[in-house]
C-alpha positions in Angstrom: -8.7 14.1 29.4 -9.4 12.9 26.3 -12.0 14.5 24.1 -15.7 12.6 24.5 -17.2 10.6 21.9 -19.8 12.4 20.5 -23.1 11.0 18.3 -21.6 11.0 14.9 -22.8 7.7 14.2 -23.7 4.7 16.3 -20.8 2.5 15.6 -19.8 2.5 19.7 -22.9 0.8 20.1 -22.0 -1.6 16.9 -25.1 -0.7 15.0 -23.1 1.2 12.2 -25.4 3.2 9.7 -24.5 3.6 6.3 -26.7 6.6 5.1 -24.6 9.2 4.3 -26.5 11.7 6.7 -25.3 9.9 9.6 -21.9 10.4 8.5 -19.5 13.5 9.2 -18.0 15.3 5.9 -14.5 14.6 5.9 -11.8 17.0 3.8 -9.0 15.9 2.8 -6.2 18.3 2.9 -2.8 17.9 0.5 0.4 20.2 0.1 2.3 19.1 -2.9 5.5 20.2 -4.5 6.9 18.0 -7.7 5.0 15.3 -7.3 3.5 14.7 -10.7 4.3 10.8 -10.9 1.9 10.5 -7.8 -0.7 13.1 -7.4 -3.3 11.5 -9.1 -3.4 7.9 -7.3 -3.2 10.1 -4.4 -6.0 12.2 -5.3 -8.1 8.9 -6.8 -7.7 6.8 -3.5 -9.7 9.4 -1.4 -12.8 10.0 -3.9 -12.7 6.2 -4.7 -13.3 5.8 -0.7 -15.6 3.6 0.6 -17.2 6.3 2.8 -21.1 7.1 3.1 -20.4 11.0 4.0 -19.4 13.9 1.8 -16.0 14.1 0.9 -13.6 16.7 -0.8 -10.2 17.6 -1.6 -8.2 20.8 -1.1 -4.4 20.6 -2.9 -2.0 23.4 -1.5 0.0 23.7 -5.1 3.7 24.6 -4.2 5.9 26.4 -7.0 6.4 22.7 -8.3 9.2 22.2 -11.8 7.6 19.6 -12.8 4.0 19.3 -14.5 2.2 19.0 -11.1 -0.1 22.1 -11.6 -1.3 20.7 -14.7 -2.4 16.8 -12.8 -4.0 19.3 -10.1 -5.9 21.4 -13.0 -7.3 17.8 -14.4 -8.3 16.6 -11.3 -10.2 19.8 -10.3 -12.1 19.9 -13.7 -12.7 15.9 -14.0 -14.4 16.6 -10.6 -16.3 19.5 -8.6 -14.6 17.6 -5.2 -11.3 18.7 -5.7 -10.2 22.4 -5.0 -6.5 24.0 -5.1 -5.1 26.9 -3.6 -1.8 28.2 -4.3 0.9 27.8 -1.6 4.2 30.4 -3.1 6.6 28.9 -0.1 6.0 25.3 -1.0 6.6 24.9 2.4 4.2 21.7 4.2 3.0 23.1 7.1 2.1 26.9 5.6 0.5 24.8 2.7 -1.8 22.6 5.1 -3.0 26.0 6.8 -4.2 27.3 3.7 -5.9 24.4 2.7 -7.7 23.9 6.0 -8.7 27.7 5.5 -10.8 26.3 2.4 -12.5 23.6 4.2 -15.4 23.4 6.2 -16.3 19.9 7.5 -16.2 18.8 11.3 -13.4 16.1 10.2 -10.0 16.9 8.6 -8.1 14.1 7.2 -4.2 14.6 6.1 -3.2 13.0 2.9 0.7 12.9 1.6 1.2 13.2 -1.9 3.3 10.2 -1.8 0.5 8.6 -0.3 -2.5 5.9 -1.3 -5.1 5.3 1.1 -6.6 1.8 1.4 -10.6 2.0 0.3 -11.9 1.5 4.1 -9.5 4.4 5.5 -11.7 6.7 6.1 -14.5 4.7 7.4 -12.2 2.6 9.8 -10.8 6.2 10.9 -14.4 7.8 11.5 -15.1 5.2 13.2 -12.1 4.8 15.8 -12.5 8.4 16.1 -15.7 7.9 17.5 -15.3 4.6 19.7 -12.3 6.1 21.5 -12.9 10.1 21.9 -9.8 10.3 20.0 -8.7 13.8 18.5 -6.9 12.4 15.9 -6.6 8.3 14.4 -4.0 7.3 11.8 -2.3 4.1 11.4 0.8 2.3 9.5 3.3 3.8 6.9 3.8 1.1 5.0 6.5 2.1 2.8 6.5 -0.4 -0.8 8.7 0.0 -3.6 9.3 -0.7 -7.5 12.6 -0.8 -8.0 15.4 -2.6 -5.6 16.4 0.0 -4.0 13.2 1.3 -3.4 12.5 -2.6 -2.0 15.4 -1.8 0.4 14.4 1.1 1.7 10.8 0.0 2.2 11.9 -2.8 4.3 14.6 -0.3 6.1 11.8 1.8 6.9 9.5 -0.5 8.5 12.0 -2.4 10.1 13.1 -1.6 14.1 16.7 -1.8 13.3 16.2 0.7 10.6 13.6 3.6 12.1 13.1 2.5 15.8 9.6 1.0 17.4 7.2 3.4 16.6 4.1 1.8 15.9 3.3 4.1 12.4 6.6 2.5 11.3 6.9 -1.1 12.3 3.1 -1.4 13.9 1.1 -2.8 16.3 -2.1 -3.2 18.7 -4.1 -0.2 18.5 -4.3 2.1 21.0 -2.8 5.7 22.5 0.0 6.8 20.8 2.9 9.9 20.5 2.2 10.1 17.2 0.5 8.8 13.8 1.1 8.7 10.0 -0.7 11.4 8.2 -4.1 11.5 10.3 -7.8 11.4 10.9 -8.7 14.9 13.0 -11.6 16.5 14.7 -11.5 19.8 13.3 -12.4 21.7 16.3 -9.0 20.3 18.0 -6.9 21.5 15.4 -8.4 25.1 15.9 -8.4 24.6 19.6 -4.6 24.6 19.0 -3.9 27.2 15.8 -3.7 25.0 13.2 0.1 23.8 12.2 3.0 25.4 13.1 4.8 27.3 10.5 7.9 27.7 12.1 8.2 23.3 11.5 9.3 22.7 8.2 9.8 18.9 9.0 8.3 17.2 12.0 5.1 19.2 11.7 3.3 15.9 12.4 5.1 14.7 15.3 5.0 18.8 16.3 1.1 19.0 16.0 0.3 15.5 17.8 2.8 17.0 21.0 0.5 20.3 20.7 -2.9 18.0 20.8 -1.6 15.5 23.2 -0.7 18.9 26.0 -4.1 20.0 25.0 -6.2 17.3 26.8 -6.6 15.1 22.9 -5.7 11.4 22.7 -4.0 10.0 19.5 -5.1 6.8 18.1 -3.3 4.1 16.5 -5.2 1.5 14.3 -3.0 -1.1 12.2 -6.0 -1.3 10.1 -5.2 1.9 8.2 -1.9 1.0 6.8 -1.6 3.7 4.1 1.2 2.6 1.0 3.7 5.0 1.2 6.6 4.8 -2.0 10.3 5.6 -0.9 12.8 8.0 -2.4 14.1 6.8 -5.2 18.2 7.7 -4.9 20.6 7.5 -2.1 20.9 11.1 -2.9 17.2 12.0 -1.9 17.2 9.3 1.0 20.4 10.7 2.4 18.4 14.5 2.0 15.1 12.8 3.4 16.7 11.7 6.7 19.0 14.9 7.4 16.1 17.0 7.4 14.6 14.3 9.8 17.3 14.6 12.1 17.3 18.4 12.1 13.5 18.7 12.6 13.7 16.2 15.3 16.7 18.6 17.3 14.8 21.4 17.0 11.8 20.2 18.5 13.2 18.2 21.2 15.0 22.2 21.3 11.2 23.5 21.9 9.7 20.9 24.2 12.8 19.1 25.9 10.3 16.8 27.4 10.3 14.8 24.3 14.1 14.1 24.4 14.1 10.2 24.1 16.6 7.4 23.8 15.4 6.4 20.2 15.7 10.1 19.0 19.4 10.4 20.5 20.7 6.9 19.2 21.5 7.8 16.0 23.7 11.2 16.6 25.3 9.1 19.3 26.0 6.4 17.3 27.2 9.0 14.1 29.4 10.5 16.8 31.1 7.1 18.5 31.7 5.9 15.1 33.6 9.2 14.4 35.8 9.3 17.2 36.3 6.0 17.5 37.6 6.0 13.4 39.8 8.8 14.0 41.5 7.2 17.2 42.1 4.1 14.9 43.7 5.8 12.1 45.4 8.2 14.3 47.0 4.8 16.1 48.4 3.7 12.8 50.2 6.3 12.6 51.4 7.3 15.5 50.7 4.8 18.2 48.4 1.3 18.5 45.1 2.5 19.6 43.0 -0.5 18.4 40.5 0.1 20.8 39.0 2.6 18.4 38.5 0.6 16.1 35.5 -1.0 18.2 32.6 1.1 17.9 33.0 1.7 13.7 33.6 -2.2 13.6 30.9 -2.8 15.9 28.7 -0.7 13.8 29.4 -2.3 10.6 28.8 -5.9 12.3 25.7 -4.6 13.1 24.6 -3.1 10.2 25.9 -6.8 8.3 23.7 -8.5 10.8 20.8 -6.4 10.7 20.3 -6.3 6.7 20.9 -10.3 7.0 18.0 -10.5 9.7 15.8 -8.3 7.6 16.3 -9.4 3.9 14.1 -12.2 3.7 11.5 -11.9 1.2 13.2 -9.5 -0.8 14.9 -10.1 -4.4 18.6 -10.8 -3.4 19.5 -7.6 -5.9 17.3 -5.2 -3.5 18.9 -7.4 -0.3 22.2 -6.1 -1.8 21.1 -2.9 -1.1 20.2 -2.6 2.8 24.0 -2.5 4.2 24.1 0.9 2.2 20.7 1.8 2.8 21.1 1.4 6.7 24.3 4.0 7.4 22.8 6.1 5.5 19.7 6.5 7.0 21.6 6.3 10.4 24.1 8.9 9.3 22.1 11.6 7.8 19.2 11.7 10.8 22.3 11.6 13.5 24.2 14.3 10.9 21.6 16.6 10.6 20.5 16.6 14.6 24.4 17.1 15.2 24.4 20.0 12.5 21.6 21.8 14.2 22.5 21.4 17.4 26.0 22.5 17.1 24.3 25.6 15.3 22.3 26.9 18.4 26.0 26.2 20.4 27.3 28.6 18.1 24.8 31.4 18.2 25.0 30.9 22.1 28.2 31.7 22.2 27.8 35.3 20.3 
């Protein structure tokens, strides 16, 4: 069952209060390797909230190359707010322990450092966290980009042909979800359940909502906290981004085989029909006429044509140039790197 709503505040009733002592402190917890281009509008849009209660900010500082550390060490003298800790593995999900370690307020709020939150975001998530009973409330995704290839991986990524239906990509009514973008939680549910798992490099999200969900928590969706979100910026990095998706994703469908799902085995399906059915082709030109496997890679590259056609409107036609690149290889890395990882545990089986 889902956790009760409790007397935070009064917004069930709609008689919303707005002195701060009839708000819950809310910490917002970071984990952050290289990312000194965004650090500090990711910092700035959680004290700039529009948010009655106390708020603070506890950065997990990865053994980052670039002048991260330094960003952090302005932030935490420009204001008392904002603590770091160190985090040696740079690794997410050992870095969000450690910050949670440092905090001590009943509501935990998870902020990428990729990531600007909308003024209202904590409010609207306090709130919805309240109404429902929810354990945890987080909303959109909402990938944007600067250049035009970030463009076309922004609309890739919130588009279903691109990333699926899940409602933290391509959105939505509110209501119960799998899972949610970052996240508004009830600090007493995430010690109910030990925190994150360390053992998730990737996924840790999607890992920790499962871990809730089995737990008795609901998750909440709310379109109303659509968080900007800015794309890698190379084919290189997306390729990198979506392999380590696909691995994460076999090894916890490996863990909890409940969660196995059509959307989650599309893409290595599709990465494998497209293989075979090239290497039949080419093997038919030279030795015999196969031209049936031809149809899958064709009938993946018609689709890929048609789907960056359907979803290239609004964008500058240089960016639209972009999405018949920017699909395959978001398809082909997520299916490569669930193929990879899988065919890893079929070789250590076999020892």
């Amino acid at each position: 069952m889902p956790y009760p709503p409790d007397a935070m505040s009064d917004s069930a009733q709609g008689t919303t209060s707005d002195t701060s002592e009839d708000w819950p402190a809310v910490s917002a917890v970071l984990t952050v390797l290289n990312e000194e281009p965004h650090l500090r509008e990711a910092v700035c849009s959680v004290l700039a909230q529009d948010y009655p209660g106390e708020i603070e900010v506890v950065i997990a500082l990865g053994p980052s190359r670039d002048k991260t550390d330094a960003v952090a060490a302005e932030l935490v003298a420009a204001d008392p707010r904002v603590k770091c800790v160190p985090n040696p593995s740079g690794r997410t999900p050992e870095g969000l322990n450690k910050a949670l370690a440092l905090t001590g307020s009943s509501i935990v709020a998870r902020v990428d450092g990729h990531a600007e939150l909308p003024p209202h975001y904590l409010r609207v998530a306090v709130e919805a966290m309240q109404r429902t009973g929810a354990v945890n409330v987080g909303g959109l995704m909402w990938a944007e980009g600067r250049t035009d290839f970030e463009r076309a991986v922004a609309r890739a990524m919130t588009s279903r042909f691109g990333v699926g239906n899940a409602p933290f990509h391509v959105g939505g009514g509110e209501g119960s979800v799998d899972t949610v973008y970052l996240g508004v939680f009830r600090r007493e549910a995430l010690q109910a359940v030990g925190g994150y798992d360390e053992a998730f490099t990737r996924a840790q999200d999607w890992e920790m909502n499962y871990r809730l969900r089995r737990n008795g928590g609901l998750i909440w969706f709310t379109p109303e906290l659509r968080v900007s979100y800015r794309p890698r910026g190379t084919l290189k990095a997306l390729a990198r981004q979506y392999f380590n998706y696909g691995r994460w994703r076999a090894e916890v469908m490996r863990q909890y085989p409940d969660t196995a799902s059509l959307r989650y085995l599309a893409p290595p399906t599709a990465l494998a029909g497209v293989t075979v059915g090239t290497v039949a082709g080419l093997v038919g030109i030279a030795v015999h006429p196969l031209l049936w496997g031809w149809l899958l890679p064709v009938g993946y590259v018609a689709g890929v044509i048609a789907g960056s056609v359907a979803t290239s409107s609004q964008l500058p036609w240089r960016a639209a140039l972009w999405l018949p690149v920017v699909y395959p290889t978001m398809h082909g890395s997520w299916g490569s790197g669930f193929i990879a990882t899988v065919m890893r545990y079929i070789r250590r089986g076999r020892r």
